[in-house]
C-alpha positions in Angstrom: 84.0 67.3 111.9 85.0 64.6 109.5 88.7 63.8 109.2 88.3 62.1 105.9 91.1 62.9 104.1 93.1 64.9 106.4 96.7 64.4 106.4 98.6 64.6 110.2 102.3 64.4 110.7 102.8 63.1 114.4 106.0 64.0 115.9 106.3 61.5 118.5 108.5 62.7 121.8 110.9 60.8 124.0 108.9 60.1 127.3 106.6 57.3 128.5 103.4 58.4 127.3 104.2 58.3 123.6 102.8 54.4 123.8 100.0 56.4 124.0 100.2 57.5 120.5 100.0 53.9 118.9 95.8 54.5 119.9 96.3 57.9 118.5 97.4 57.1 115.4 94.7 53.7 115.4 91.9 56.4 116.1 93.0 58.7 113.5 93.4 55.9 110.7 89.5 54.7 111.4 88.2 58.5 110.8 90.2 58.2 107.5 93.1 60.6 108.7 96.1 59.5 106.4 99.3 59.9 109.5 102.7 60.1 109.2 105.2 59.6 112.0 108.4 61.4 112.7 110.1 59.6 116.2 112.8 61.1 118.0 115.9 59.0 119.3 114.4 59.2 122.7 110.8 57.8 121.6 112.2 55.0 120.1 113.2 53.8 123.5 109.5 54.0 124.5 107.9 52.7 121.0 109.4 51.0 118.2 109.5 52.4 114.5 107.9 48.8 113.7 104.7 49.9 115.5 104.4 53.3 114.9 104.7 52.3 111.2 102.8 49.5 111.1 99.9 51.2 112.5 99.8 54.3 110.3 101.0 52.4 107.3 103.6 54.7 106.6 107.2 55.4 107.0 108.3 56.5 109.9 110.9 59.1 109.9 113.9 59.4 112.2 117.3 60.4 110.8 118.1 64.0 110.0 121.3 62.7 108.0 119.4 60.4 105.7 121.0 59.7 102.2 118.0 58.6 101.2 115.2 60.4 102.9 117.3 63.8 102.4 118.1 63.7 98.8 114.8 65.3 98.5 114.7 67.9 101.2 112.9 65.1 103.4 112.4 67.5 105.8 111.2 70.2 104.0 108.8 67.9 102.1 107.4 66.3 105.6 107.2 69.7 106.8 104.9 70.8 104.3 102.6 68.1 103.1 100.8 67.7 106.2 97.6 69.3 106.6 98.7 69.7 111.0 102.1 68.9 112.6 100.9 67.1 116.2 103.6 66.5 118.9 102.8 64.1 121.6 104.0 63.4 123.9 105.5 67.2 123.9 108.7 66.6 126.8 109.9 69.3 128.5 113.5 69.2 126.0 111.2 69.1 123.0 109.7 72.7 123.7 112.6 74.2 125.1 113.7 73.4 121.5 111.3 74.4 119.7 110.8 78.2 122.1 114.7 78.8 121.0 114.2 77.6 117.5 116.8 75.0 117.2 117.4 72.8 114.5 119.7 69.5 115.8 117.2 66.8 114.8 114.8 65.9 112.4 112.0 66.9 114.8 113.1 70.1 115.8 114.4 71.2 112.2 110.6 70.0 110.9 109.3 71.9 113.1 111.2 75.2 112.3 110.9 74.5 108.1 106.9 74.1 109.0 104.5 76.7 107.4 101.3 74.4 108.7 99.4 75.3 112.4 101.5 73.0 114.8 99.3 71.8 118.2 101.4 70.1 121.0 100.6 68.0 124.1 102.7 68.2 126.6 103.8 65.5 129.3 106.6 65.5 132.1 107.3 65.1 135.2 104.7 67.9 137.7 107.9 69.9 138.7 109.3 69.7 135.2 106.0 71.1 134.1 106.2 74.0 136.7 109.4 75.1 136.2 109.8 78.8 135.5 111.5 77.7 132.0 109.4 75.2 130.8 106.3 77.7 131.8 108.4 80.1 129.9 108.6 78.0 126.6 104.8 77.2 126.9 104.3 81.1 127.1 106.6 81.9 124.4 105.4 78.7 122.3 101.1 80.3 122.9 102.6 83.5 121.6 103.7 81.9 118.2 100.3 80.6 117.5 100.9 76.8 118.5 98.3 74.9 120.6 98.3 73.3 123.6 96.4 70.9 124.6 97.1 70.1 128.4 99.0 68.5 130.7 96.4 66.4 132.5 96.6 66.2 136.3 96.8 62.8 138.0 99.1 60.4 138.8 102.5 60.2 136.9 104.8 57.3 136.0 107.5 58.8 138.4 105.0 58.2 141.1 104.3 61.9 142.1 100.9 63.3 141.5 99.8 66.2 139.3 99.6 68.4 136.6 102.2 66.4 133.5 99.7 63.7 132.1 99.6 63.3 128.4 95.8 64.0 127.7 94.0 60.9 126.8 93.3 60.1 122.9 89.7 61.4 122.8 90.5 65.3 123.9 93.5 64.7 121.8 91.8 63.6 118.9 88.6 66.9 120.0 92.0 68.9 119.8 93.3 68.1 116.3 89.5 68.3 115.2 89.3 71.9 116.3 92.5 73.3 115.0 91.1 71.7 111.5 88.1 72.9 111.7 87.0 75.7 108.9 87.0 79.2 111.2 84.3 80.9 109.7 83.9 82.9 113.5 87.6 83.7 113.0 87.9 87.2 114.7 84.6 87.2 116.8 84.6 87.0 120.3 81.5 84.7 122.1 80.7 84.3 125.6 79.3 81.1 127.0 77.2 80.4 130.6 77.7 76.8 131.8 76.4 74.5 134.7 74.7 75.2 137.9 74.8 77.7 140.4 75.8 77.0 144.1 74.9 79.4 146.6 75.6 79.0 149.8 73.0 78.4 153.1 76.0 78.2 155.5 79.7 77.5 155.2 78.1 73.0 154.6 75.1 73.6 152.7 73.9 75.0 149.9 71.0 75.8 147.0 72.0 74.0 143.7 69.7 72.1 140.7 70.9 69.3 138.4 72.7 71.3 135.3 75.9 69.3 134.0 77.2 71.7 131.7 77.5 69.2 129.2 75.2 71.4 126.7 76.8 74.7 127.4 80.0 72.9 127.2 79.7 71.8 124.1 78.2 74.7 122.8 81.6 76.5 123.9 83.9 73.9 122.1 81.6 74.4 118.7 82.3 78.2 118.8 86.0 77.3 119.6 86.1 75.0 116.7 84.2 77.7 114.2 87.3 80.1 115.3 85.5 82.4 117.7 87.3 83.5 120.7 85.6 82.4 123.8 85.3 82.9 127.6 83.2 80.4 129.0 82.0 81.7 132.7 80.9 78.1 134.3 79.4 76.9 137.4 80.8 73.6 139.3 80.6 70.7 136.9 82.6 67.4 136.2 82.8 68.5 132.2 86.1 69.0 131.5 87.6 72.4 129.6 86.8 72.8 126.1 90.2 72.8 124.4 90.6 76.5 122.9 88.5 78.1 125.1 89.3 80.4 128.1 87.7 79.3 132.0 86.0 81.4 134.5 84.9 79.2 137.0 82.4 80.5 139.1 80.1 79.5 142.0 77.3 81.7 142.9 74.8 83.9 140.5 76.5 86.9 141.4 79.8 85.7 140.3 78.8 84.6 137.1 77.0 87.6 136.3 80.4 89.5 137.0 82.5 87.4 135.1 80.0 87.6 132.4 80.4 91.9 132.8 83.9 91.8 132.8 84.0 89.4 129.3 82.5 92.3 127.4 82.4 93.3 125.0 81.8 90.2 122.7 80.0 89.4 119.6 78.0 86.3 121.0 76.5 85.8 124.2 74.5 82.3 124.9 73.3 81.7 128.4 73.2 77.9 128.9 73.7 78.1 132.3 71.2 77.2 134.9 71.4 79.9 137.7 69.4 79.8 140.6 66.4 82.4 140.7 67.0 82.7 144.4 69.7 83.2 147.3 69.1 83.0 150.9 69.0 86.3 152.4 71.5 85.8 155.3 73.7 82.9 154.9 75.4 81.5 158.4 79.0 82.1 159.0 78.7 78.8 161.2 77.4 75.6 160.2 73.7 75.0 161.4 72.8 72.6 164.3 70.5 69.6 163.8 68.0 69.8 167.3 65.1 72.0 167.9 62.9 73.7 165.5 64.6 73.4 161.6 65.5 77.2 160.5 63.5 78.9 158.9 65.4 80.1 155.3 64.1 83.5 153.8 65.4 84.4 150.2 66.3 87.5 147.8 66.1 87.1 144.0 69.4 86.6 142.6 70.5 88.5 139.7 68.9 88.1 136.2 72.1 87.7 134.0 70.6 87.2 130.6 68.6 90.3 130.9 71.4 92.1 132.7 73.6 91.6 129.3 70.4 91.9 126.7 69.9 95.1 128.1 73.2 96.1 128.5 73.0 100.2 127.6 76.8 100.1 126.1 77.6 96.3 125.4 75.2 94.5 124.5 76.9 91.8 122.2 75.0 91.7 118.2 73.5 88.2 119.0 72.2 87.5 122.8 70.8 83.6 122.9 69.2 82.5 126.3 68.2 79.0 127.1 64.8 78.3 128.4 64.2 75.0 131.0 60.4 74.6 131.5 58.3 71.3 132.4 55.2 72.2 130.9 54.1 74.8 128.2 57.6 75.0 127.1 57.5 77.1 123.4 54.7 79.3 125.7 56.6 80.0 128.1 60.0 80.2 126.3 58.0 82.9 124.3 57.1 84.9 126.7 60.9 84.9 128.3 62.3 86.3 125.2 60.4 89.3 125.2 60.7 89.9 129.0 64.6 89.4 128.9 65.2 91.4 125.3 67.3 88.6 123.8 67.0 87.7 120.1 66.8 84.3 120.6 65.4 81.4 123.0 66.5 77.7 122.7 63.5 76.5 125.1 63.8 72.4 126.7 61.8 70.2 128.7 63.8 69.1 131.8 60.7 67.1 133.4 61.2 64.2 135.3 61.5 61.4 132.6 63.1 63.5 129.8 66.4 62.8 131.0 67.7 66.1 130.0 69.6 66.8 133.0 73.2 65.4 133.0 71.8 63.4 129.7 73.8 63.5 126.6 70.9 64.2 124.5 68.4 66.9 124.7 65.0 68.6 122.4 65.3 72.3 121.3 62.3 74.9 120.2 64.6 77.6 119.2 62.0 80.5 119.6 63.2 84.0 117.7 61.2 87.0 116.3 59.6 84.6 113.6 58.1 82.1 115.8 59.0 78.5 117.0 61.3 75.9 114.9 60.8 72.5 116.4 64.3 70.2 116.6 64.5 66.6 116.9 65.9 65.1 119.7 69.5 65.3 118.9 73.0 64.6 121.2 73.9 67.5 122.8 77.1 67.7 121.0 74.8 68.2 117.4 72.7 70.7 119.0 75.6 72.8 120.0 77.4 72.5 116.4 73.5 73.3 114.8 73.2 76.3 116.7 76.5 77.3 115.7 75.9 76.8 111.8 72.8 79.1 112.8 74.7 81.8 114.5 77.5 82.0 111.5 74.3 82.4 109.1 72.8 85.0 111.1 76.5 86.8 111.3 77.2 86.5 107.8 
């Protein structure tokens, strides 16, 4: 979505990864996002006012006690006139004062005079993170309606490794996109396939084809961003979470398809995923020897999970959307898959050698429904996902 016009407050916390905010705020100016900087005490030993302000071309705010600023109920007024109140870095003393609602700065008083949706990033040290408390806070703080948007895992300016990275500006900026998204899906539920299936050969090997789960991925993130609730069940894949959205990660076909059972009932089911058709019918306990005559593998057909939830005889969700990957005769075949699995619509793609459609960013949708074929161009994957959303809130409506 455009950010053209979009006014952010950025309440910038006392850690080392608020120099990270001075690309924040950059990014956010070149979409045409007017921002506005409150710094604690602690940040300004991290970034100076001069930078923060001379990169969003504002004021930056950092004195509860202002004659001047609070003359005219500066912090109600900054509390209000932003369109989303962002605070990154998020430290570990920032949300314990926010989750007890204290008021002994301009940060935390802003924050408890807000009536605006409030999304927060969080970065610490990886036991500060995991503390019973501060996982407390963050449970307290998800109650109240604010976002969170990581930590990251990864190395840490301490020097200890793990989960208490700031995330970096592009999720951050997918983040604050999302929570200003309009949510006309507000109070529907969705459910979202992703990525390949593994199954296993022995405890080494295994069957697996070349889905990324970049297009079920971002399919997930545009029904997150349209205000839908969703679960997406997804196979192993380097894409990283949708902000918003709730993670089953799965392996095999038979897990998905029970993940996929246990989400209902939902509203939305899309099926992006690309399971295996076929298992091998005994998998070794042992890892198999190189030597001799190779084994011979027999196989069972693994479960058919878009037909399994069309069909459903109790939950079927209102609108069931499979995907269809053929090399040749694609709207033919795509056709004739609709009306064998009982799903209302098909959203058929050629993944031949040369299309690049596997692990590409791009890809070429037929969307085949009751009324035929409707040709695409060849869009990112990103703009298909956010096209078939605009078509599933017109067919809801």
């Amino acid at each position: 979505m455009s950010l053209q016009g979009r006014r952010i407050l950025l309440i910038v916390g006392g850690g080392i990864a608020a120099y990270k905010c001075l690309e924040l705020i950059r990014r956010l100016r070149d979409r045409g996002c007017a921002v506005r900087t409150v710094a604690t005490k602690a940040a300004t030993e991290f970034v100076t006012p001069l930078s923060l302000a001379s990169l969003s071309e504002d004021k930056v705010y950092t004195e509860l006690f202002s004659l001047t600023d609070e003359s005219e109920m500066g912090h109600i007024r900054l509390s209000r006139e932003a369109d989303l109140i962002v605070v990154a870095p998020a430290t570990a003393d920032l949300m314990a004062r926010m989750a007890a609602g204290m008021a002994n700065d301009l940060a935390s008083t802003v924050l408890l005079a807000t009536d605006k949706p409030v999304l927060i990033a969080p970065s610490m040290n990886v036991q500060m993170w995991q503390h019973a408390a501060t996982q407390a806070n963050r449970a307290t703080l998800a109650a109240r309606g604010i976002t969170i948007v990581g930590p990251a895992a990864g190395d840490l300016a301490c020097g200890e490794v793990g989960s208490g990275r700031l995330v970096e500006v592009p999720e951050l900026i997918q983040a604050i996109e999302t929570a200003l998204s309009p949510r006309p899906l507000a109070g529907r539920t969705a459910l979202v396939t992703s990525g390949p299936t593994w199954e296993p050969i022995d405890p080494v090997r295994l069957i697996a084809n070349r889905s990324s789960g970049k297009q079920g991925h971002a399919i997930a993130a545009a029904l997150a961003r349209a205000g839908a609730a969703v679960t997406l069940v997804s196979g192993p894949t380097a894409e990283p979470d949708p902000v918003g959205v709730t993670v089953q990660r799965i392996e095999t076909a038979a897990e998905m398809l029970a993940a996929c059972q246990q989400a209902l009932p939902v509203d939305i089911a899309v099926f992006a995923a690309a399971v295996a058709d076929w298992r091998a019918d005994t998998v070794s306990t042992q890892k198999l020897k190189k030597g001799g005559e190779p084994p011979t593998l027999t196989f069972a057909p693994n479960p058919d999970i878009l037909a399994t939830i069309a069909q459903h005889p109790t939950s079927r969700p209102r609108l069931v959307i499979g995907f269809a990957a053929e090399t040749e005769a694609v709207v033919e075949q795509a056709t004739a898959k609709r009306l064998r699995k009982g799903c209302d619509w098909i959203l058929a793609n050629d993944v031949g050698l040369g299309t690049g459609t596997f692990g590409g960013d791009a890809n070429t949708i037929h969307l085949i429904d009751a009324d035929g074929a409707e040709a695409w161009p060849r869009l990112a994957k990103v703009e298909v996902a956010t096209r078939l959303v605009d078509r599933i809130i017109a067919a809801l409506a």
